[in-house]
TIRORO-991358 format. One record per residue (C-alpha): x, y, z; residue number from 1. Coordinates in Angstrom, 3 decimals. Layout:
# TIRORO-991358
         px         py         pz   pos
          X          Y          Z   NUM
...
END
This chain:
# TIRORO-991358
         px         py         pz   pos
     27.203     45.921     26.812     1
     24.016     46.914     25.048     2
     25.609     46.270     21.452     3
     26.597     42.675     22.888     4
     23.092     42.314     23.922     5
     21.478     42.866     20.690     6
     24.231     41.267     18.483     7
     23.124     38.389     20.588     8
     19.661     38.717     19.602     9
     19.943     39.292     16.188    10
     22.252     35.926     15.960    11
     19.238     33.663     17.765    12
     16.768     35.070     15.462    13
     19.087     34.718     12.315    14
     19.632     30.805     13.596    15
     15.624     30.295     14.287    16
     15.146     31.818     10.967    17
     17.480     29.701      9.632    18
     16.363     26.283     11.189    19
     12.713     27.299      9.960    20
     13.832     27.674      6.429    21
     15.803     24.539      6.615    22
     12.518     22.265      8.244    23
     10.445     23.982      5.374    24
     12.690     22.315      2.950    25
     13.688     19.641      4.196    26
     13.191     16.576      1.613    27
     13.721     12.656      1.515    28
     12.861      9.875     -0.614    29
     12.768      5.978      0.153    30
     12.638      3.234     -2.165    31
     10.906      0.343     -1.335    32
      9.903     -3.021     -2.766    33
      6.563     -4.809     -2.204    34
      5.781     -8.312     -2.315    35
      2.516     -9.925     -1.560    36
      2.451    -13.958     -1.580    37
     -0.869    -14.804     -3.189    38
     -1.818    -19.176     -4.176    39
     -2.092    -19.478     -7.601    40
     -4.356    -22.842     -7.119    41
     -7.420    -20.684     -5.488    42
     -7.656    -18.682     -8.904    43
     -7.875    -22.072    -11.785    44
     -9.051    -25.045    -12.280    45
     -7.775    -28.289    -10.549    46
     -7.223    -29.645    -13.872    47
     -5.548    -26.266    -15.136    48
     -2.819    -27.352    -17.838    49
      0.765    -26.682    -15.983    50
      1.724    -24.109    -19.042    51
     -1.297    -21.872    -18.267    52
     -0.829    -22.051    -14.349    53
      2.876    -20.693    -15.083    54
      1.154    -17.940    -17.060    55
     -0.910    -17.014    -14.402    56
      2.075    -17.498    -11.887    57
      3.655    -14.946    -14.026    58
      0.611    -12.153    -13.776    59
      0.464    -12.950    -10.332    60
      3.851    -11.785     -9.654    61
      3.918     -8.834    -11.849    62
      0.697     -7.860    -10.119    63
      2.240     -8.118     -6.479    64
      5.665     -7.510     -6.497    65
      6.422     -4.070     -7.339    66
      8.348     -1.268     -6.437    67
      7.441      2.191     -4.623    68
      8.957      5.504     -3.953    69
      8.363      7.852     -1.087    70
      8.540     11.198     -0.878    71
      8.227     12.974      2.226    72
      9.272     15.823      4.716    73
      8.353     17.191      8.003    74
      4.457     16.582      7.419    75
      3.372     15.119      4.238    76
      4.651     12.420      2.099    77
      3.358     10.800     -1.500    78
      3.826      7.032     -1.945    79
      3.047      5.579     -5.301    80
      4.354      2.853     -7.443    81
      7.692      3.745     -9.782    82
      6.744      3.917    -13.305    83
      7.846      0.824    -15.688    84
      7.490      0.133    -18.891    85
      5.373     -2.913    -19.634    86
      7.016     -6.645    -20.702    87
      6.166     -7.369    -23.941    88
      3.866    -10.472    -23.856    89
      2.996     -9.820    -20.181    90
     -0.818     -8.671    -20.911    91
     -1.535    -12.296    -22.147    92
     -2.468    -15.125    -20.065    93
     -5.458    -13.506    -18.015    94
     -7.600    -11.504    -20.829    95
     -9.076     -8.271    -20.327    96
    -10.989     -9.357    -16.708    97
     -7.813    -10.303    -15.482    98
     -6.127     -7.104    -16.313    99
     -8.878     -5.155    -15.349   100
     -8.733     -6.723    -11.595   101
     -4.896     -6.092    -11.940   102
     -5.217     -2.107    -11.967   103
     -7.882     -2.375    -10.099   104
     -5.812     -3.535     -6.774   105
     -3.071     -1.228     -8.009   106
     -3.742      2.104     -5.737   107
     -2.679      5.052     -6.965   108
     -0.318      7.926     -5.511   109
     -1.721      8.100     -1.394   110
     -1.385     10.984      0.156   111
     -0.515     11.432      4.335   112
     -0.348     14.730      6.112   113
      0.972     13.984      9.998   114
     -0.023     18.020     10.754   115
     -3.914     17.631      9.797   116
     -4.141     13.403      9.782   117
     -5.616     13.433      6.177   118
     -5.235     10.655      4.046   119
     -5.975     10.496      0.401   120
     -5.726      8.216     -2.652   121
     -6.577      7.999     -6.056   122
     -7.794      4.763     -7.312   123
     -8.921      3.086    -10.288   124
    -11.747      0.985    -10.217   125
    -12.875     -1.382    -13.100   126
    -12.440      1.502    -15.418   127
    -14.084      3.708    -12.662   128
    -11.709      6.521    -10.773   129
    -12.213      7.418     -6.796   130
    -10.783      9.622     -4.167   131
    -10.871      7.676     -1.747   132
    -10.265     10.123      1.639   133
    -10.321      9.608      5.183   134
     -8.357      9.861      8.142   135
     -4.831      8.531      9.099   136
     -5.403      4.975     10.753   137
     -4.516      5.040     14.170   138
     -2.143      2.002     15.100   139
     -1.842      1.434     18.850   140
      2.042      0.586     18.534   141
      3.449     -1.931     21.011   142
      7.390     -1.957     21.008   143
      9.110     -4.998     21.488   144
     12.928     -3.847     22.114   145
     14.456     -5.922     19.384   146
     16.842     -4.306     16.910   147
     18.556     -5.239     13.910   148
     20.130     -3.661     10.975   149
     18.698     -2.559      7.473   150
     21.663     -1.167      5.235   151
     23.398      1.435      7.296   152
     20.318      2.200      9.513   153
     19.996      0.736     13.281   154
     16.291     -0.478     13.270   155
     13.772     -1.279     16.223   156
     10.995     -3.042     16.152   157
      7.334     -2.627     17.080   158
      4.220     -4.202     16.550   159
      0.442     -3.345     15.981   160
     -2.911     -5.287     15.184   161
     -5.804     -3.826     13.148   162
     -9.283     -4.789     12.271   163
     -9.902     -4.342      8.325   164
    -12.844     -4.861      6.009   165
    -11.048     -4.032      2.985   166
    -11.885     -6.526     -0.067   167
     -8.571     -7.891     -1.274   168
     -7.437     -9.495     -5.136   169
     -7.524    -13.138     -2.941   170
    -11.974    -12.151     -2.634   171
    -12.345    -12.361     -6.223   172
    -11.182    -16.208     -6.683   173
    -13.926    -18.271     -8.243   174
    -16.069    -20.452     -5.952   175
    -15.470    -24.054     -5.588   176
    -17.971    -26.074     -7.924   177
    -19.920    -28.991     -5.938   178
    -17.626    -31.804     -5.219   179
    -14.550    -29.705     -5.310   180
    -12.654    -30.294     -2.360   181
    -11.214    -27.353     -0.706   182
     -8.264    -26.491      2.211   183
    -10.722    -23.785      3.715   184
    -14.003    -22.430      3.918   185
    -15.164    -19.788      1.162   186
    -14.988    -16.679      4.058   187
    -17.554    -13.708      3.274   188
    -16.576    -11.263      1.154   189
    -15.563     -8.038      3.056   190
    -15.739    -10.138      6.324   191
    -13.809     -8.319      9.128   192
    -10.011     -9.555      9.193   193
     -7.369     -9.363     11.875   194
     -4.393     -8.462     10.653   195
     -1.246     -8.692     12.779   196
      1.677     -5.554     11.710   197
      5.426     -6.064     12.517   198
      7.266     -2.431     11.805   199
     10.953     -1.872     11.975   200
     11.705      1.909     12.007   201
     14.968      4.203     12.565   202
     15.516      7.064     14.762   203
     18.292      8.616     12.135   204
     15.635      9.588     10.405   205
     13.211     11.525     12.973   206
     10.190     11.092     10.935   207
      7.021      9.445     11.571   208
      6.039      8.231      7.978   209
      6.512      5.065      6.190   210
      5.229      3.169      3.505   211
      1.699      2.959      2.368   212
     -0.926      3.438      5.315   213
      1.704      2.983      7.939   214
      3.061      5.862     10.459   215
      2.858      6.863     13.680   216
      6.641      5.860     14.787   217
      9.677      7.817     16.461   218
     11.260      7.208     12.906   219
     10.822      6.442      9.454   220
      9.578      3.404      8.945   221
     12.148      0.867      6.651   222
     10.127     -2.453      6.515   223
      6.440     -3.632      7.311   224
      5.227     -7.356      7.756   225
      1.644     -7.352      7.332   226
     -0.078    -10.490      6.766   227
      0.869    -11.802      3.383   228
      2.599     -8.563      2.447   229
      6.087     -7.787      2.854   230
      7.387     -4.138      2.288   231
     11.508     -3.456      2.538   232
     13.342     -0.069      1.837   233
     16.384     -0.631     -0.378   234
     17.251      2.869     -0.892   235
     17.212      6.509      0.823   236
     17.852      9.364     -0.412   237
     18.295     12.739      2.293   238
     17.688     16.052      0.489   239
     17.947     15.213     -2.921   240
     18.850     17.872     -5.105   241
     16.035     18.141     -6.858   242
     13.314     18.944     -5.008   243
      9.544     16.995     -5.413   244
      6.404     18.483     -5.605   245
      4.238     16.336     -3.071   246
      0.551     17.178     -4.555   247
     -2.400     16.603     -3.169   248
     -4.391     13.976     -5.144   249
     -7.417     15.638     -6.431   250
     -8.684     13.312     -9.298   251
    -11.812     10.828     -9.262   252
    -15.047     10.913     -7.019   253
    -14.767     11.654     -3.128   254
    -15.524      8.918     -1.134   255
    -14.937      7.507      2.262   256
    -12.486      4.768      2.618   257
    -16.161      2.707      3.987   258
    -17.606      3.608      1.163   259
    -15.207      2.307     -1.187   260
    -14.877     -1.166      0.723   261
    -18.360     -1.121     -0.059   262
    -18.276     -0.460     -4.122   263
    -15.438     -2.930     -4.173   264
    -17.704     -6.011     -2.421   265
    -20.180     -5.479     -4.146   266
    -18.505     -5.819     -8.153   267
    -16.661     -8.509     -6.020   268
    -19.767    -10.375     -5.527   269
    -21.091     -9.684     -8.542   270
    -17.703    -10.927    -10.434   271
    -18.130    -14.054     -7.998   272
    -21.793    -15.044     -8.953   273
    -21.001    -14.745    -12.652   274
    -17.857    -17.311    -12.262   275
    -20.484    -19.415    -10.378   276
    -22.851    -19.598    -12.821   277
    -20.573    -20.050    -15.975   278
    -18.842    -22.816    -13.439   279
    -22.250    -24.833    -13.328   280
    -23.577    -23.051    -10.518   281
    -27.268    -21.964     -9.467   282
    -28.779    -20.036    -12.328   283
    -26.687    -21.237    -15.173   284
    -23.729    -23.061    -16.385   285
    -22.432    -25.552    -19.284   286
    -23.581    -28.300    -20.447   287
END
């Protein structure tokens, strides 16, 4: 009776020992594809030759519509953009400011750890690099009950608002000269923006990260509607054989994520007064 007993015991510690081992490496990856819709009229001129506009369509969409990976496991995950190799002829049709305003909306690999609610990311600045830390966003999820299917994965839906004062690519358009006519008023730069979140997450995956900022669901999170952004999965992979390191980021100069808004509206005004005054605009002009 007493041998029963402690073969018993051994066999529940030899399965807890074995379920902790399994948690600790426990690994997935999800593939996702983001597409931001941005008006290629708010960045040139009205009388902007139709070849040049296509250029700029072009940079436009190689700017926002890219393609992620995330790596994650019980408490930390690493999202950043999969590496390509540039098109030839894609630099041209923007010049250097253009390409510098490209990276500079690009972040780099952002860091989430459920466990302590930290929340880093490198980022790249007008030749300038930042740590930008802070905590995990707090999103006060409402769920709806609607379902639906993405790939094999049974979905539900839920649905969050936030209040942001980040600067986005959109802030840097040049003003409109005087007599320009224009569909809406030039908002403040860094003005605080609503921004209404529509989440679809799955339960077969008992994780609470997704893409980007977003987490805080029973699941993994599979596709975000934010705004003009759009962000699907297209692929998961459970346990991959090889394993990923997820690193901390560590490179740059540690900020807050306020103080960053703040660096970023500021060059964004500056950027903005210069295009006014080449355009004709207080201070300066042509001729």
């Amino acid at each position: 009776m007493k041998a029963n007993y402690t073969k018993l015991i051994f066999l529940a510690l030899l399965f807890i020992t074995a379920s902790v081992s399994q948690a600790q490496n426990f690994q997935g990856k999800a593939f996702y594809m983001s597409k931001t819709s941005v008006d290629v009229d708010n960045f040139g001129r009205p009388d902007m030759p139709e070849d040049r506009k296509k250029q700029m369509q072009e940079r436009l969409k190689s700017m926002f519509e890219k393609n992620y990976e995330l790596t994650f496991n019980q408490t930390e995950s690493i999202y950043k953009e999969e590496e390509t190799l540039e098109t030839p002829g894609q630099g041209g049709g923007g010049g250097r400011g253009f390409s510098m305003m490209s990276s500079s909306f690009t972040g780099g690999p952002l860091y989430k750890n459920i466990k302590t609610k930290d929340l880093l990311q490198e980022q790249e600045f007008f030749g300038k690099q930042f740590l930008v830390k802070d905590e995990l966003p707090v999103y006060e999820w409402k769920m709806t009950g609607e379902t639906k299917k993405i790939g094999q994965y049974t979905c539900f839906q839920a649905t969050a608002t936030i209040q942001s004062k980040a600067v986005g690519f959109e802030d840097f358009r040049p003003p409109k000269r005087d007599g320009e006519e224009s569909e809406e008023t030039e908002s403040e730069i860094g003005a605080l923006k609503e921004i209404n979140i529509v989440a679809w997450y799955t339960m077969q995956i008992p994780i609470n990260q997704g893409p980007g900022e977003y987490w805080g669901l029973p699941g993994l999170i599979l596709e975000v509607n934010a705004g003009k952004t759009t962000i699907l999965c297209s692929k998961i992979v459970m346990n991959p054989e090889e394993k990923t390191t997820i690193k901390v980021p560590k490179k740059g100069k540690e900020v807050s994520k306020e103080e960053y808004n703040e660096i970023v509206k500021k060059k964004t005004e500056e950027l903005r007064n210069n295009f006014r005054n080449r355009r004709g605009g207080p201070g300066g002009g042509r001729r």
